[in-house]
Backbone bond lengths (Angstrom), bond angles and torsions (degrees), N, CA, C in turn:
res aa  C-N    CA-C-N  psi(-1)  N-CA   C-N-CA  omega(-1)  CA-C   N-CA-C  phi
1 X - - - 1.456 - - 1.518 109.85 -
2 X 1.568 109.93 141.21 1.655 101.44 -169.37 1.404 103.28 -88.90
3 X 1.477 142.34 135.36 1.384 149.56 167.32 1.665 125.94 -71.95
4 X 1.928 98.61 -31.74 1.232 82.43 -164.35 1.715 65.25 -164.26
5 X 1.580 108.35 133.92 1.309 141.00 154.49 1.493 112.23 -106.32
6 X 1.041 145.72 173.24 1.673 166.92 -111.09 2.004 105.75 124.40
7 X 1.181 91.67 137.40 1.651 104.56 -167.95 1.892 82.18 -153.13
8 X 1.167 96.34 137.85 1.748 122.09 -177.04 1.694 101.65 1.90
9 X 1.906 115.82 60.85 1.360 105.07 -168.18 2.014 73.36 -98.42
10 X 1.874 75.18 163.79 1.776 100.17 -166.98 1.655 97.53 -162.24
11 X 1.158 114.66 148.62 1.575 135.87 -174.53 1.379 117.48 -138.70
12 X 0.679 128.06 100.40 1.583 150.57 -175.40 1.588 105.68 -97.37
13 X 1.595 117.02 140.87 1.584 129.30 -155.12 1.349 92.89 -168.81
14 X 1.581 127.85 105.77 1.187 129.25 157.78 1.247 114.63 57.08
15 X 1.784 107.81 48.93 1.237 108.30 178.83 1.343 120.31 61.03
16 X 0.979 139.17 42.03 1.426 152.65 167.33 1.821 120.84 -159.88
17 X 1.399 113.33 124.88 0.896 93.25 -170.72 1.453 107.78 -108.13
18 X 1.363 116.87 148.83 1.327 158.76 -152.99 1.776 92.56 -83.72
19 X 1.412 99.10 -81.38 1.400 107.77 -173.69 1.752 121.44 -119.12
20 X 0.855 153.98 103.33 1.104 146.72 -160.71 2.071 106.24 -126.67
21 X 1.564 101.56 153.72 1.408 106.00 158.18 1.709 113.59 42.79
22 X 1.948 105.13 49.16 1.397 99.91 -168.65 1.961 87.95 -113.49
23 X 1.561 104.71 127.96 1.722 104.59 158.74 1.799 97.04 -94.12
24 X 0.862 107.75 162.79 1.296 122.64 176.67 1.847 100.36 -178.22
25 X 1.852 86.80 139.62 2.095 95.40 153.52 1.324 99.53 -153.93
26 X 1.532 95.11 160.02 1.533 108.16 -154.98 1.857 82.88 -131.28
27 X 1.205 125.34 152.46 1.694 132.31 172.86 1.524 85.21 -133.62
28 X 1.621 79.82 157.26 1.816 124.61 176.52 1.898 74.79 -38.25
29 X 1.115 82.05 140.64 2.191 92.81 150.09 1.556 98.59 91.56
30 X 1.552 124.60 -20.73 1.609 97.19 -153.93 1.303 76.38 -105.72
31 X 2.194 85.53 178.52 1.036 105.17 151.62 1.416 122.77 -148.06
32 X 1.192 108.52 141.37 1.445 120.69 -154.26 1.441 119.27 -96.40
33 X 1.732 152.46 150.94 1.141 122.27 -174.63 1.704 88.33 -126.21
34 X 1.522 102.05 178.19 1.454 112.35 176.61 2.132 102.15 -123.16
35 X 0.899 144.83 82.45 0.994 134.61 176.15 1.575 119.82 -73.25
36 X 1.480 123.68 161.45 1.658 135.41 153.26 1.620 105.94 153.88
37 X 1.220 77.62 167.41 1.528 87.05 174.44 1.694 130.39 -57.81
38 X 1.130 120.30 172.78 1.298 119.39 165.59 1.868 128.63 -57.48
39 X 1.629 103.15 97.46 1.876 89.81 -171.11 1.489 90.96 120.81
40 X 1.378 109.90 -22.79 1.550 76.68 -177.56 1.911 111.19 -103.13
41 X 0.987 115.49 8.85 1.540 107.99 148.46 1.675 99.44 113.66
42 X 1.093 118.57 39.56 1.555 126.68 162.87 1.687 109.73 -44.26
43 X 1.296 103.77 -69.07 1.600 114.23 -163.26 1.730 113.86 -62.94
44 X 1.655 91.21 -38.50 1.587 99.54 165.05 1.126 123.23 -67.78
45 X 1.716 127.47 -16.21 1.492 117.09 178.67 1.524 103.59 -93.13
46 X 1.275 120.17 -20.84 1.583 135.56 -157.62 1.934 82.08 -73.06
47 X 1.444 116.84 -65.52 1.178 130.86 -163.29 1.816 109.75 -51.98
48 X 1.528 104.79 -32.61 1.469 113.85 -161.09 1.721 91.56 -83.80
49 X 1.221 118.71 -31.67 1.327 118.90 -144.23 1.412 84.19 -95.12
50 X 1.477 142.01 -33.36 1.515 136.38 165.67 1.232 114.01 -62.35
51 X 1.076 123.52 -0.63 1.873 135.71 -156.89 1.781 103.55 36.62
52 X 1.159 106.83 78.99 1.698 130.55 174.89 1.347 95.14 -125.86
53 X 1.115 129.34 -26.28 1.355 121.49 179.24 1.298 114.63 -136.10
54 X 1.549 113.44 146.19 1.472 132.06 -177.06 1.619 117.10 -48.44
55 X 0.924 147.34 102.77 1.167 135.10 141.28 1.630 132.36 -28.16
56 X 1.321 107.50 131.07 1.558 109.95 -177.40 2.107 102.24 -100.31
57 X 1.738 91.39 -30.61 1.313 76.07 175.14 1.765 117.26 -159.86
58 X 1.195 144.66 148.60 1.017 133.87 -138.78 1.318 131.30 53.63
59 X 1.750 123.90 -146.54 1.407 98.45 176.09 1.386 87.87 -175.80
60 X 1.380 121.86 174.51 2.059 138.31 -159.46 1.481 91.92 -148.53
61 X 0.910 112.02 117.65 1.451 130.92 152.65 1.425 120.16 -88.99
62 X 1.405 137.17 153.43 1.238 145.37 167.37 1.693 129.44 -138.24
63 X 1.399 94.47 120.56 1.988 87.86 179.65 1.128 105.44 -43.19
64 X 1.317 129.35 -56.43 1.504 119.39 -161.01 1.402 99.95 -149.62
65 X 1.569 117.53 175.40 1.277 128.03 175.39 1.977 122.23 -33.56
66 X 1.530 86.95 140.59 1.318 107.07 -179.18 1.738 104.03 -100.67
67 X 1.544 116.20 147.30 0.896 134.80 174.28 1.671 136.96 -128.43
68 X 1.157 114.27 104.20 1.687 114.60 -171.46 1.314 106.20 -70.49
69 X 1.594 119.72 116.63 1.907 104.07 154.75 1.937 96.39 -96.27
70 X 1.336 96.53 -156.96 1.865 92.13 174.59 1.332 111.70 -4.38
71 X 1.425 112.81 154.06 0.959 122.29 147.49 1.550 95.03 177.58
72 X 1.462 117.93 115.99 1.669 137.32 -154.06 1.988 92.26 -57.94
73 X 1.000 110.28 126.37 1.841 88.95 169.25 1.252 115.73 88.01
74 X 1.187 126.94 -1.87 1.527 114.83 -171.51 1.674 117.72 -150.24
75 X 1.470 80.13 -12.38 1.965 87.75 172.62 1.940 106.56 -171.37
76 X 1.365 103.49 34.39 1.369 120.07 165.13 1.337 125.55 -43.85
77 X 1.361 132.63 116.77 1.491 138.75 -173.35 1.620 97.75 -45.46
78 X 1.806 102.93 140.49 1.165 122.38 157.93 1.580 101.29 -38.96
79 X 1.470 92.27 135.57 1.910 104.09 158.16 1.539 114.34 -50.37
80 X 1.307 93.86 -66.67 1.283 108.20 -173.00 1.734 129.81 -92.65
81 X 1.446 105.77 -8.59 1.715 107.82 168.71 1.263 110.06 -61.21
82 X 1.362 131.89 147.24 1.134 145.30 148.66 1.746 104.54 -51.73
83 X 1.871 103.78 166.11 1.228 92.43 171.51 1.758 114.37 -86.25
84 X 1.280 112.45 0.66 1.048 109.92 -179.65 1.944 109.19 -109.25
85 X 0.850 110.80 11.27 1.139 110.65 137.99 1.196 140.65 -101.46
86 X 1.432 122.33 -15.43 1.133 134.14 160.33 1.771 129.15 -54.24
87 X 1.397 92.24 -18.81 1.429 118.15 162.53 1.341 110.64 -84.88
88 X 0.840 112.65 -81.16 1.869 112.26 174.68 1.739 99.05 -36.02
89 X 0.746 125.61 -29.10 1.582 106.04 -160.69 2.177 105.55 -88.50
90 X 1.562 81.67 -19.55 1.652 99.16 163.68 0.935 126.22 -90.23
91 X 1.125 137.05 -44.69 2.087 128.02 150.60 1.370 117.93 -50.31
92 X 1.424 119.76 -16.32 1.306 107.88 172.70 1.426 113.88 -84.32
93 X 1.272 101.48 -20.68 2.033 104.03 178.89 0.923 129.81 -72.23
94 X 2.008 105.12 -29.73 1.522 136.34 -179.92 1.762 93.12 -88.84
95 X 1.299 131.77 5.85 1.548 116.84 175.71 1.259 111.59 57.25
96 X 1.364 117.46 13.82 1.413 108.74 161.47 1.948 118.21 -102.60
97 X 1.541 120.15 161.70 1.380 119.32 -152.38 1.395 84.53 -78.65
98 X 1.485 103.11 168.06 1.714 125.84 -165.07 1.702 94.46 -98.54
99 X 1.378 119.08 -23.11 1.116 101.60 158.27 1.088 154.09 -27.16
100 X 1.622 90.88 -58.24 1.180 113.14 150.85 1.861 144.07 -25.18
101 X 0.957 101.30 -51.46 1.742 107.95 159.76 1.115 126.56 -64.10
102 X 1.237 143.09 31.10 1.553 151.93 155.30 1.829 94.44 -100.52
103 X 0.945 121.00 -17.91 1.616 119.98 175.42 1.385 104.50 -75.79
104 X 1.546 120.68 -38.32 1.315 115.31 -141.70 1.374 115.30 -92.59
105 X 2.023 111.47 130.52 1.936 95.54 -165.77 1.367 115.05 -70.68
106 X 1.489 123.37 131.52 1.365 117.49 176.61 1.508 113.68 -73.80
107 X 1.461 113.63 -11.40 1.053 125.07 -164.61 2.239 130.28 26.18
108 X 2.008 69.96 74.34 1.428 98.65 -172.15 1.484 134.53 61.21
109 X 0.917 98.22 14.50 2.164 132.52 -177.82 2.355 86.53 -81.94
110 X 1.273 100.77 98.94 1.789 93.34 155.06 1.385 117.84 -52.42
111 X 1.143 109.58 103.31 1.668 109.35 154.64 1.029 141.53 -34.44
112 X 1.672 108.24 -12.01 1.627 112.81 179.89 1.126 118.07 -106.82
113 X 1.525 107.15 2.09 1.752 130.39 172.93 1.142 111.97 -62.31
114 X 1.472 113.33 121.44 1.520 106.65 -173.95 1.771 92.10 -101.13
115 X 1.633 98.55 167.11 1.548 114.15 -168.56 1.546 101.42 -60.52
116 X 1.199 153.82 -39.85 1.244 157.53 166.70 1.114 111.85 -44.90
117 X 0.900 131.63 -40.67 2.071 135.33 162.44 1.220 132.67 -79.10
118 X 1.097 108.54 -12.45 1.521 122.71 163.55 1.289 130.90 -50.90
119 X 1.355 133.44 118.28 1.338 130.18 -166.51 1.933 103.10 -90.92
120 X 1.194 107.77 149.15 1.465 121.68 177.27 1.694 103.95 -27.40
121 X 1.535 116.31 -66.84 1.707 105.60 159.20 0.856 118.79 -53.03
122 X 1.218 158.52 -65.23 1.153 141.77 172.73 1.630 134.92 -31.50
123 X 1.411 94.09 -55.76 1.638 91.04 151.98 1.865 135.69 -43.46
124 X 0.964 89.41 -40.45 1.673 102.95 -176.70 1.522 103.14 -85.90
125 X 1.173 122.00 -27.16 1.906 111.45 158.02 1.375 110.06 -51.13
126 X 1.600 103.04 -47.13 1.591 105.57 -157.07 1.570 112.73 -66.82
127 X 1.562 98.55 -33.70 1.339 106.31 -162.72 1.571 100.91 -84.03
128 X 1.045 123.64 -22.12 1.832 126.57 173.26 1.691 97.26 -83.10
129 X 1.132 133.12 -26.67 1.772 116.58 171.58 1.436 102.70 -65.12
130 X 1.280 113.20 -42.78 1.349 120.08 -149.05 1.913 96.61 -74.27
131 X 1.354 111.25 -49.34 1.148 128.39 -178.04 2.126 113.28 -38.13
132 X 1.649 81.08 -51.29 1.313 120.26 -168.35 1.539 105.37 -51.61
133 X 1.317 110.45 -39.13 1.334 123.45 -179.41 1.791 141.64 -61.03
134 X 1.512 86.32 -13.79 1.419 112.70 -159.09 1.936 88.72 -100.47
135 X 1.064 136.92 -30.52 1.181 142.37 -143.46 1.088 146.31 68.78
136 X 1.214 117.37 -8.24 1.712 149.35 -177.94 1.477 95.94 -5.15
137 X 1.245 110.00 163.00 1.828 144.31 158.02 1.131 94.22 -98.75
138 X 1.580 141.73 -21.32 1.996 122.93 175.96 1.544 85.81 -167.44
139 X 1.480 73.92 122.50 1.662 97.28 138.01 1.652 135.39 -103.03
140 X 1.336 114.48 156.16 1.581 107.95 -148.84 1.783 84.84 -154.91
141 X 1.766 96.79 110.13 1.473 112.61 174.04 1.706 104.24 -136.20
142 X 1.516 97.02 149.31 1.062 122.41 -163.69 1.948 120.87 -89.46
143 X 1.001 150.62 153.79 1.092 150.77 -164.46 1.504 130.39 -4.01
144 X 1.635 105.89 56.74 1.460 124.50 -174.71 1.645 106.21 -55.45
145 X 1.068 120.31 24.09 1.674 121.33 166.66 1.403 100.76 -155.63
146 X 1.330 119.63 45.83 1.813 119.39 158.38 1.621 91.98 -117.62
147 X 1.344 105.32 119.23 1.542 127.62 140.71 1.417 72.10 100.21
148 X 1.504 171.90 114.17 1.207 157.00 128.33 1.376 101.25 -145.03
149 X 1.562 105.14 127.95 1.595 94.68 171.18 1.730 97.88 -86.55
150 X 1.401 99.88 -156.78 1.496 111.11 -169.09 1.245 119.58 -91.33
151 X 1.378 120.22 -12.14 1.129 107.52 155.74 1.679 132.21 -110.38
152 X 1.662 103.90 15.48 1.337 118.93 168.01 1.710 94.74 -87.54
153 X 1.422 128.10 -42.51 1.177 109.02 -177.68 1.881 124.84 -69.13
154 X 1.210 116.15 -11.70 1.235 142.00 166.07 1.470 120.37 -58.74
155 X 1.615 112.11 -59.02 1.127 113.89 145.90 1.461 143.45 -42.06
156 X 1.272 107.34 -58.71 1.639 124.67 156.73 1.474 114.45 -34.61
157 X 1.361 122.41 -71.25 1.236 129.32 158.79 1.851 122.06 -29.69
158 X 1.201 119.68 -49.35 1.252 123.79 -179.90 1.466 104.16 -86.60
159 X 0.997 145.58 10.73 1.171 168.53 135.86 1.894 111.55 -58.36
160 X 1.146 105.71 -72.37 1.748 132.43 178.42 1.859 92.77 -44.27
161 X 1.433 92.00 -51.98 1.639 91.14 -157.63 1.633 108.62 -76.77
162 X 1.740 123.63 -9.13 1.053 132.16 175.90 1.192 107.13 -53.84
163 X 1.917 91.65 -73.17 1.784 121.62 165.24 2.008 113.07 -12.18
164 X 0.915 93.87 -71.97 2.043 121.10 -171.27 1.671 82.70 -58.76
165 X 1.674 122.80 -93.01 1.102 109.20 -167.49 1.406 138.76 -22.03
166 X 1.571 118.59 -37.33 1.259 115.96 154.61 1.287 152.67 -80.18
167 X 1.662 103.43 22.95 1.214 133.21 171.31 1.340 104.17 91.52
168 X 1.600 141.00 46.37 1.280 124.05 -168.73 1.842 70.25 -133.71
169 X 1.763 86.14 149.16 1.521 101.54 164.11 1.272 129.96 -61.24
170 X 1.413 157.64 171.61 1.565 149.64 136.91 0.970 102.56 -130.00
171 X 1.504 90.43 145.33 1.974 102.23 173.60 1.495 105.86 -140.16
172 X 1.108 127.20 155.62 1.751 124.37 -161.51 1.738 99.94 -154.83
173 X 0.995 91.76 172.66 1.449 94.24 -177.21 2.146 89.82 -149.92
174 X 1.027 107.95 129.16 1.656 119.01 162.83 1.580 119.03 -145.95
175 X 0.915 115.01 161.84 1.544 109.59 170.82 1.514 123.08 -91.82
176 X 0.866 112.72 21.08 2.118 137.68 168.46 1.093 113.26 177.84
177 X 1.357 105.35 120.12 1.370 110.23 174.60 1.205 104.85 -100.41
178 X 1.867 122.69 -175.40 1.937 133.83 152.68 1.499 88.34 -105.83
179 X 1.260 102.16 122.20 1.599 104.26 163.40 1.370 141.03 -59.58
180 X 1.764 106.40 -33.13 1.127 111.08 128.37 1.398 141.31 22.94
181 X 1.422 102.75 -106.78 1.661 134.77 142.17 1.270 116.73 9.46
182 X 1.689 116.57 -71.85 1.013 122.42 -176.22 1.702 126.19 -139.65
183 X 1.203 127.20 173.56 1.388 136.02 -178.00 1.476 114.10 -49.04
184 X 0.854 122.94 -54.27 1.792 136.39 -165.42 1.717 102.42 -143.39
185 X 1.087 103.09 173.41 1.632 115.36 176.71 1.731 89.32 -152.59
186 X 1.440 100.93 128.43 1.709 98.40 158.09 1.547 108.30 -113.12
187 X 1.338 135.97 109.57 1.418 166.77 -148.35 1.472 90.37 -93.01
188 X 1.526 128.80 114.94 2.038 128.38 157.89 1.220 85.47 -90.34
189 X 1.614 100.64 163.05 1.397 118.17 159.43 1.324 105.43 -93.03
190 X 1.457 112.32 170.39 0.924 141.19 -172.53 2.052 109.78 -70.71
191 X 0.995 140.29 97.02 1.432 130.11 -166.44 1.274 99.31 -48.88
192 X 1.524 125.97 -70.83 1.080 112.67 178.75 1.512 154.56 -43.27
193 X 1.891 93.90 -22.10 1.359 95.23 -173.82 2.175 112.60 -120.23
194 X 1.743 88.46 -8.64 1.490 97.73 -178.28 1.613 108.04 -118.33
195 X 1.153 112.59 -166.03 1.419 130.36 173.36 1.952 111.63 -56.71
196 X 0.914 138.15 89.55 1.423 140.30 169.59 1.695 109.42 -14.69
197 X 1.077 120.72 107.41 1.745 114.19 176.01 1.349 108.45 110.38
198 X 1.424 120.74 -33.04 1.382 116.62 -147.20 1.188 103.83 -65.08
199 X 1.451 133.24 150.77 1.647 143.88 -173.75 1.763 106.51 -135.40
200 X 1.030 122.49 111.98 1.099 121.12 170.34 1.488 121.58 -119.48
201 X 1.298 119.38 128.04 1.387 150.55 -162.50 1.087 121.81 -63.10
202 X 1.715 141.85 58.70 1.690 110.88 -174.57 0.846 110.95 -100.32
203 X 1.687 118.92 164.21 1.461 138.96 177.47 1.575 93.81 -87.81
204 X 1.143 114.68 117.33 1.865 116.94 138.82 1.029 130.96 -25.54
205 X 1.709 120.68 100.54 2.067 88.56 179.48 1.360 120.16 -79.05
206 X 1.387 95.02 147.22 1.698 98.16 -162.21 1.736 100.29 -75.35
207 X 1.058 101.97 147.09 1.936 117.22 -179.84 1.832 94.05 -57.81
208 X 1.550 93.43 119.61 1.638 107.05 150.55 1.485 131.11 -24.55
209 X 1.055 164.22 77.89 1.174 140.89 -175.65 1.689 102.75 -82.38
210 X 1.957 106.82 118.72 1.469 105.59 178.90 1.438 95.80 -66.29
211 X 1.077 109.18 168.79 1.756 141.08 -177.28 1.794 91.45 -95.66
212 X 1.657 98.58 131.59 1.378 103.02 -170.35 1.488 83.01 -98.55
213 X 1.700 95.10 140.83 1.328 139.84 177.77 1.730 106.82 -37.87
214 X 1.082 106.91 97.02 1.840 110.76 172.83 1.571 111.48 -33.34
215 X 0.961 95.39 144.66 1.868 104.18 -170.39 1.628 92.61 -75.25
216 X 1.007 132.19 125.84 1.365 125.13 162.75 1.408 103.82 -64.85
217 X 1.774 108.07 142.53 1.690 119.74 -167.85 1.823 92.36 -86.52
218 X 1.054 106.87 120.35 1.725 98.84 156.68 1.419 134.25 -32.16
219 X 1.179 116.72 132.85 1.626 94.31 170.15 1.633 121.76 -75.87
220 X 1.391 101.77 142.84 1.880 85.82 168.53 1.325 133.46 -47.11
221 X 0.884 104.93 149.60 1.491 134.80 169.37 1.276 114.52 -60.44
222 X 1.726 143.01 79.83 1.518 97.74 171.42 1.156 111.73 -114.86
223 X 2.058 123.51 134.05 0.947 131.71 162.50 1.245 126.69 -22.36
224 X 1.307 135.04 87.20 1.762 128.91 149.53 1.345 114.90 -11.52
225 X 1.004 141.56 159.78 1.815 150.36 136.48 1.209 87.52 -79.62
226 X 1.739 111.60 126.60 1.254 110.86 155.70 1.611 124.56 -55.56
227 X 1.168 115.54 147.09 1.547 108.10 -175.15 1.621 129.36 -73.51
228 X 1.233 112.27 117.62 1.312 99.65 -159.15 1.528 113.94 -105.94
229 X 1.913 97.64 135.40 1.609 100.10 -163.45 1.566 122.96 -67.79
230 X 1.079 106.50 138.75 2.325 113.82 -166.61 1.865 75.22 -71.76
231 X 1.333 79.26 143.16 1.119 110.18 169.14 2.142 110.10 -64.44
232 X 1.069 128.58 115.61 1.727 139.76 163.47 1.478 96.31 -7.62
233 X 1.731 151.51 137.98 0.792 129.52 152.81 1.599 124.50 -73.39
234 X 1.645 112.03 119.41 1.633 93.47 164.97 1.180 132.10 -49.82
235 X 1.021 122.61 145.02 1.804 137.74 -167.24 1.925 90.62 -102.10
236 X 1.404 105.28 126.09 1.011 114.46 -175.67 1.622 103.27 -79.40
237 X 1.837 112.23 139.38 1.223 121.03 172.25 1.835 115.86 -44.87
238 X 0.880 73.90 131.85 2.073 89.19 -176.25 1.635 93.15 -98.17
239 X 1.407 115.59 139.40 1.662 116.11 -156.22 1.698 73.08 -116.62
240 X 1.485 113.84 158.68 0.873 131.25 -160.73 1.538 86.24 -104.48
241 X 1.463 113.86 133.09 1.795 112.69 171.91 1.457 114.72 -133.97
242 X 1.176 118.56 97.64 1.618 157.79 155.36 1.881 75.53 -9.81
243 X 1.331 97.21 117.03 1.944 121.32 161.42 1.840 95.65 -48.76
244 X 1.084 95.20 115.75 1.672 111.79 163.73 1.690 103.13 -46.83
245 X 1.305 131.63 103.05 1.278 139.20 177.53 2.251 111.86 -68.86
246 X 1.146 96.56 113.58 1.417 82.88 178.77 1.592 134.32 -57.70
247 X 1.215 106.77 161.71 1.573 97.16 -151.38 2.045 85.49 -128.28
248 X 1.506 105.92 140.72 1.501 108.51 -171.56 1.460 93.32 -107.66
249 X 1.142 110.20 141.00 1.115 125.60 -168.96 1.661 106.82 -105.68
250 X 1.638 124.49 148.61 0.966 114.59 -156.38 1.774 111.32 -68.73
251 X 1.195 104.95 -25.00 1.972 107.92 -179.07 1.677 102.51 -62.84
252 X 1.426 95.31 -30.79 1.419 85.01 -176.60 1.493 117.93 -75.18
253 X 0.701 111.91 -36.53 1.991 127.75 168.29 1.598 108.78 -44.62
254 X 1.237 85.32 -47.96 2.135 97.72 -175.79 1.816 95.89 -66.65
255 X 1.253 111.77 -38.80 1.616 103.64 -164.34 1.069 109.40 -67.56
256 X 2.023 122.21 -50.01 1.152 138.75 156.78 1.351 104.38 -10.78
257 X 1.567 122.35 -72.25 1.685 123.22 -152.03 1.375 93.65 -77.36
258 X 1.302 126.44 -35.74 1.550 118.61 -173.37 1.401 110.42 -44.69
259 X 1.335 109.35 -42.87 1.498 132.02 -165.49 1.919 94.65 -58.19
């Protein structure tokens, strides 16, 4: 399901425009990034594309509610709230009971941390619980690689992908992304060195899936004949042969009588 369309949206600031002539769609599940340099209008497209900010030209539609976590300047943790009041102070806006926040995962954020002590990660937990709360179709956070080492941004990320897995949009804005990471990247130019506004669109390439290894086919089987035993040879009958009887010969007869 698509969350969030944009048709020729553009933002204009002191006669210069920021963002101009951007299509973009975002579906349930993704998440989308905003990249560029410093100046060229990340936070302003992040803001336009949640509809937090006015459009100068075209326009963003949304299935359903938009949701701010971080965003440096514009919805910065109380100094002085706890993080667990910072929760309570958000179910009470959403009209839901404060009770309620003994349910809610801080996901390892101290509760007794007030907003003034909070480190840059930390902020961006708070501001995705807080976000989290409202139910949104998108959430929309701001410079998920300012102040983060690498394995706070790692975290964050496995966080993002919780977010997405349950069918909620994300949208981010950093100044380098891994494409990887996410669904699309929309790329500003550089003011200084490109076209003012320009937004360009990439597709992610989607991960290869290798082809699992063909089963090698067995070879056949072939049945032997069991071996079959030769028959004992018969022993041929032996004929019984009568002793050759001696035979007298007639000289011998004559010698006899001589005798």
């Amino acid at each position: 399901m698509t969350v969030l369309t944009a048709t020729g949206a553009g933002v204009r600031h002191h006669r210069r425009w920021l963002l101009r002539d951007l299509d973009l769609t975002i579906d349930a599940g993704e998440t989308v990034a905003v990249t560029g340099p410093p100046g060229s209008g990340r936070t302003s497209t992040l803001l336009a594309l949640a509809r937090k900010l006015r459009l100068s030209a075209g326009q963003v539609s949304l299935s359903g509610p938009a949701a701010l976590a971080h965003v440096t300047g514009v919805n910065d943790p109380e100094p002085v709230f706890t993080v667990r009041e910072h929760v309570d102070e958000r179910l009470a806006l959403l009209g839901r009971p404060r009770r309620g926040a003994a349910a809610v995962d801080l996901h390892g954020l101290d509760p007794l941390a007030r907003g003034r002590d909070l480190t840059p990660y930390q902020k961006q937990v708070l501001g995705v619980i807080l976000a989290r709360l409202a139910g949104p179709s998108l959430i929309a956070l701001d410079g998920v690689d300012s102040g983060l080492d690498a394995g706070e941004q790692a975290a964050l990320w496995a966080l993002l992908g919780e977010v997405a897995a349950q069918g909620v949009a994300v949208l981010v804005t950093a100044r380098a992304i891994d494409p990887a990471r996410v669904s699309r990247v929309v790329v500003l130019s550089d003011p200084r060195t490109g076209e003012p506004g320009h937004a360009e669109v990439q597709e992610s390439p989607k991960p290869v899936e290798e082809p699992e290894p063909a089963a090698e086919e067995p070879e056949p089987v072939v049945d032997e004949p069991a071996p079959v035993d030769e028959p004992a040879p018969v022993a041929e009958p032996v004929e019984d042969t009568p002793p050759a009887q001696e035979t007298t010969s007639e000289e011998d007869t004559e010698e006899q009588g001589a005798k």
